[in-house]
N, C-alpha and C positions, 0 to 999 in steps of 0.2 A: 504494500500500500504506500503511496507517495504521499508524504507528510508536506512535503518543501517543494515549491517551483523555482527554479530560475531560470529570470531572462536577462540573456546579455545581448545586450545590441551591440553590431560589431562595424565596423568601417575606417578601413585603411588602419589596421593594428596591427599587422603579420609582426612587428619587433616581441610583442608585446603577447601574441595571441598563444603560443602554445604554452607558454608559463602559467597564464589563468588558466586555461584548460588544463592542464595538469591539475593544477591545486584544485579544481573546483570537484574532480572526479575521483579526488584521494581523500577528503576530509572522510571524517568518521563516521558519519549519516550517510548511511546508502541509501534508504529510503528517497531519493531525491529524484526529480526530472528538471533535464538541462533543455532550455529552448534556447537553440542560437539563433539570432537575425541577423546575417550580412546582407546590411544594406548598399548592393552595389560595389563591395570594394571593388577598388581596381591592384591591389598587390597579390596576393597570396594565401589570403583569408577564406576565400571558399574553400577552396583545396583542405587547409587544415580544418577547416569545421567538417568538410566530410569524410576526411579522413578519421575525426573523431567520433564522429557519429558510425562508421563501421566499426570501431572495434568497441562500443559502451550503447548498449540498449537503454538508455536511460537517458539519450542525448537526443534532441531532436532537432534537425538542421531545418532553417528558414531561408534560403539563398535568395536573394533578387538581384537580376542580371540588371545593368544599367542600360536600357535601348535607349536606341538613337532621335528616338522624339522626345524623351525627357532629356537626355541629354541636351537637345539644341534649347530647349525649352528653360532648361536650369543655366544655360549659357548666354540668351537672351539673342541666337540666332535662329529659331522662330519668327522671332520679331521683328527683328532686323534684316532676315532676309540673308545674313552670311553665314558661310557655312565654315 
């Protein structure tokens, strides 16, 4: 039975990312379910969330890819018209 949620929202942290995920899948409460969200990284962050998600049943990966309409759109070439 899952006592504890966690969510880590993740984006552009690969320096930083497998260190929390380690300690978050070692502490003493196993009881736990891990939601990861990358939102859109552009490093190496998905890779590692799903890599950790194959080997811990208890991890649940969120990925979102960054397409190219939000892109232009967070870039403010939509609007502008450049690309």
């Amino acid at each position: 039975m899952i006592k504890v949620s966690i969510i880590v929202p993740i984006y552009n942290t690969d320096p930083f990312l497998t260190q929390c995920l380690e300690s978050l899948v070692n502490q003493t409460l196993q009881e736990i379910e891990l939601i990861l969200v990358d939102d859109g990284s552009t490093d190496r962050c998905g890779e590692i969330v799903e890599s950790f998600a194959k080997r811990d049943p208890r991890i649940r990966a969120i990925i979102y890819r960054v397409s190219r309409v939000r892109s232009d759109i967070l870039s403010g070439s939509a609007v502008s018209g450049r690309s």
